[in-house]
Phi, psi and omega in degrees: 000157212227158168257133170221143186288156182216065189295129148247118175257141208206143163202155184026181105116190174196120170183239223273157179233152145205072163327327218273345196280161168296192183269108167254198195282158175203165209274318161231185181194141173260145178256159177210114182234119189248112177280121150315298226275345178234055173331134186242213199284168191258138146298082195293149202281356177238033192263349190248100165252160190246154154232148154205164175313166181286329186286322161308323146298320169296313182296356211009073170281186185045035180269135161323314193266012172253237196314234172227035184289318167311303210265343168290305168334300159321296189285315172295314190163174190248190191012073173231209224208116182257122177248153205216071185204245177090173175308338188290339177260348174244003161307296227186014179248112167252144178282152169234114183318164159344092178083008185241152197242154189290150176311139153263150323299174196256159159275150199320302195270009178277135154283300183202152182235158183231122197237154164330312189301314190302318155311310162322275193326303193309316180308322175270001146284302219294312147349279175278041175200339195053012162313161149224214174226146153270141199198119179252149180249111167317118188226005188296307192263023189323140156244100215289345185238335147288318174332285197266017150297300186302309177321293170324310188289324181270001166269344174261314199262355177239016173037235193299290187316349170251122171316307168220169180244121154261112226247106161092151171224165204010067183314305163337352175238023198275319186291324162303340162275331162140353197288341196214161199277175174273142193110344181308147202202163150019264173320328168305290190266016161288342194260347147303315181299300177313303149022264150321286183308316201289338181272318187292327175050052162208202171256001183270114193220140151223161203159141050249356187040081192226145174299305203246143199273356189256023180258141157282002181288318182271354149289313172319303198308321202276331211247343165274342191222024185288355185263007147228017146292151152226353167220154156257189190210183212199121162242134179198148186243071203292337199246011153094190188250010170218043167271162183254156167358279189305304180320304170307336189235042198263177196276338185304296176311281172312346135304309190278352203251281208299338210261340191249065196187020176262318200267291232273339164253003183277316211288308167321311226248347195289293178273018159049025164292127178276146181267113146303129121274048177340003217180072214218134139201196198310293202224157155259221172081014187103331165119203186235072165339098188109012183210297185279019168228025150255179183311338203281034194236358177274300183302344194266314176334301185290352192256319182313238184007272197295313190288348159305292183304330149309334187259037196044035156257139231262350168173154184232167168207142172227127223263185230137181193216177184226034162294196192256148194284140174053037156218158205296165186242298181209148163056033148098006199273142177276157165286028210254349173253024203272141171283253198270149156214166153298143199268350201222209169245308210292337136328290192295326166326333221257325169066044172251129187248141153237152207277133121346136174317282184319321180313325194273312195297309166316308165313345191265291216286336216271353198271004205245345167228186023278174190144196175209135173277160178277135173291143142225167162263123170275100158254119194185122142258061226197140175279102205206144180207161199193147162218157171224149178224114172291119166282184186283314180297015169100293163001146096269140173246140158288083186261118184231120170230116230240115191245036187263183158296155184273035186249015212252157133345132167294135162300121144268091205262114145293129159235124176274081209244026199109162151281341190288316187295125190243006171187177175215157162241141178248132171241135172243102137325115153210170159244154149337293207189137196306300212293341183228165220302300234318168178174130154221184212231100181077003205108346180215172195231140158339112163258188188320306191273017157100357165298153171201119199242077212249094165258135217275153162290156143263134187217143176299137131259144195230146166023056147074034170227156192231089183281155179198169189225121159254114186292150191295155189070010201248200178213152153234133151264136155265148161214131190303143190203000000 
């Protein structure tokens, strides 16, 4: 393997792009030097993953045979990771076995039921999609005779395809929800947890899915079960429940959502355990109005995804519902952080989706693997971040994602990229504007049937450099040819 230089000039901003244009003069610029020759850690092709509640599978969504659910699937990418829990589930989900109908009256705290069929229906998107899954088991609400009926029932219908069983979510909160007495701790629920595992009676286990990323619980857990761990797992809302634009997309924020994901992934990784953040967006509570269901949430999405995954973590899903977009869904939570939602009720009746600003960003990382990344050095003063990635297919690819306003000076990218490189194709991420939804890919955005028909610019290379004028506020994935 060889080293190639990549001078990226780069100046301000986060919006609108038009990589595709040459290069004219522009106000500043970033250099980028890319080792070819030293492959660092890997982009697993299932490393950009969805969560959604467990009520969402009870209620019966994610049907194949309606809307455009299939093809939203599709279109992010095929054999990637569906996570299947939430607050909902050890809140108000009861399983009702095979052939048996829910007690009449329901107990006070059910809500929703999770039945075999429901699992059937899931198993077939996973099918026609090649994903696979993650699906948690009430362990809030242990039941001795429903627990390991489900287990048994998501293990005969979806087989190879359900990745882990989760036994329970965000324990670390059970007590504070009501669920467990005050004072439950550690010890407590390893001995609930064993249980669970005991029902489930294998190793695909994944877990503690514990809400706060500074809890010792899921290290402890990687270092007490590890021989019926097969993932741990993780939730984490780096930016808290009043952030702003800037913030999300400040260099500050990004530095803190990897650093406080360290010891539970030093402790994973400790135990040859693969790390999640099974359970991951901007904010939680449903998101921020005007900031996770605007464009500035497609940009912080593509950068979150590759740099968790650059910092060695083995996959993220970033959860959402499938109500009608920016209104509430259950228990007073708004649409507002969702890769898709309904634009209408009669839509969601329909379970025809439209895509969201993050739906997009994900789609830009998803475009850069499977593969393993390349060291680079970033000289830029400017809020601007890049990867490279060697693909499984031979490729590199480039990702430079430029989080200023989109009212800042154009980025001027020199990629110095060899004499062997004889073109490139370029995809552009842009917006209007941070503050508003519109977000497109090339120009064009997911349409009714769940399509996005994003065809790449081709741009020369002349005497092994590749120039390009990136607008303040956008992204490009390149890939090298």
């Amino acid at each position: 393997m060889r080293k190639f230089r990549a001078a990226v000039c780069a100046a301000a901003a986060v919006a609108m792009i038009g990589a595709s244009q040459p290069a004219s003069a522009a106000e500043s610029t970033a250099g980028i030097t890319i080792d070819g020759a030293n492959p660092a850690g890997p982009l697993p092709k299932d490393f950009v993953g969805l969560s959604f509640e467990i009520r969402e599978l009870g209620i019966g969504n994610l049907d194949i045979s309606k809307g455009n659910v299939l093809q939203m699937f599709r279109t992010l990418g095929r054999d990637s990771n569906i996570r299947l829990a939430g607050n909902t589930l050890d809140r108000d989900t009861l399983w009702v076995p095979r052939g048996q109908q829910p007690p009449n009256p329901l107990p006070e705290w059910v809500a929703n039921t999770l039945t075999p069929e429901d699992i059937e229906r899931l198993n077939r998107l996973l099918k026609a999609t090649g994903w696979q899954a993650e699906v948690g088991i009430n362990v809030g609400r242990w039941d001795p005779a429903l627990g390991p009926d489900q287990a048994k029932e998501m293990f005969r219908i979806l087989g190879d395809r359900l990745t882990a069983a989760e036994c329970g979510n965000e324990p670390d909160q059970w007590a504070m929800r009501g669920y467990k007495p005050t004072g439950y701790a550690y010890a407590d629920y390893r001995k609930d947890w064993a249980v669970c595992a005991a029902a489930v009676g294998n190793n695909r286990i994944a877990g503690p899915d514990i809400a706060g990323t500074s809890s010792s619980w899921a290290a402890n857990l990687a270092k007490d079960e590890r021989d019926k761990l097969s993932m741990v797992t993780v939730h984490q809302y780096p930016a808290g429940a009043t952030t702003t634009i800037p913030t999300l997309l400040s260099p500050e924020l990004r530095t803190k959502q990897l650093k406080e994901l360290q010891t539970n992934l030093a402790a994973a990784k400790a135990q040859n355990l693969p790390f999640r953040v099974d359970e991951a967006n901007s904010t939680y509570s449903g998101g921020i109005d005007g900031v996770s269901n605007k464009y500035a949430s497609a940009l912080w999405s593509m950068d979150y995804a590759l740099q968790l995954a650059q910092g060695g973590v083995d996959g993220i899903n970033i959860h959402g519902g499938l109500g009608v977009c920016n209104e509430p869904i259950w228990n007073g939570k708004f649409q507002r952080y969702t890769p898709f939602c309904a634009a209408t009720k009669e839509d969601e009746r329909a379970q025809v989706y439209k895509a969201m600003p993050i739906y997009y960003g994900l789609w830009m990382a998803r475009q850069m693997g499977p593969g393993r990344f390349l060291p680079l050095n970033l000289t830029t003063d400017r809020n601007i971040t890049a990867y490279a990635v060697k693909g499984d297919d031979g490729r590199t690819r480039i990702a430079v994602v430029q989080k200023e306003d989109t009212t800042a000076a154009p980025v001027k990218l020199d990629i110095r990229v060899g004499d062997r490189v004889r073109g490139a194709e370029v995809l552009t991420m842009t917006g209007t504007n941070l503050a508003e939804e519109a977000t497109a890919i090339q120009g064009a955005t997911v349409d009714r049937r769940g399509h996005l028909k994003a065809r790449p610019d081709n741009v020369r290379v002349s005497n092994g450099s590749l120039s390009l004028n990136l607008k303040a506020g956008s992204a490009v994935v390149i890939t090298l040819r």
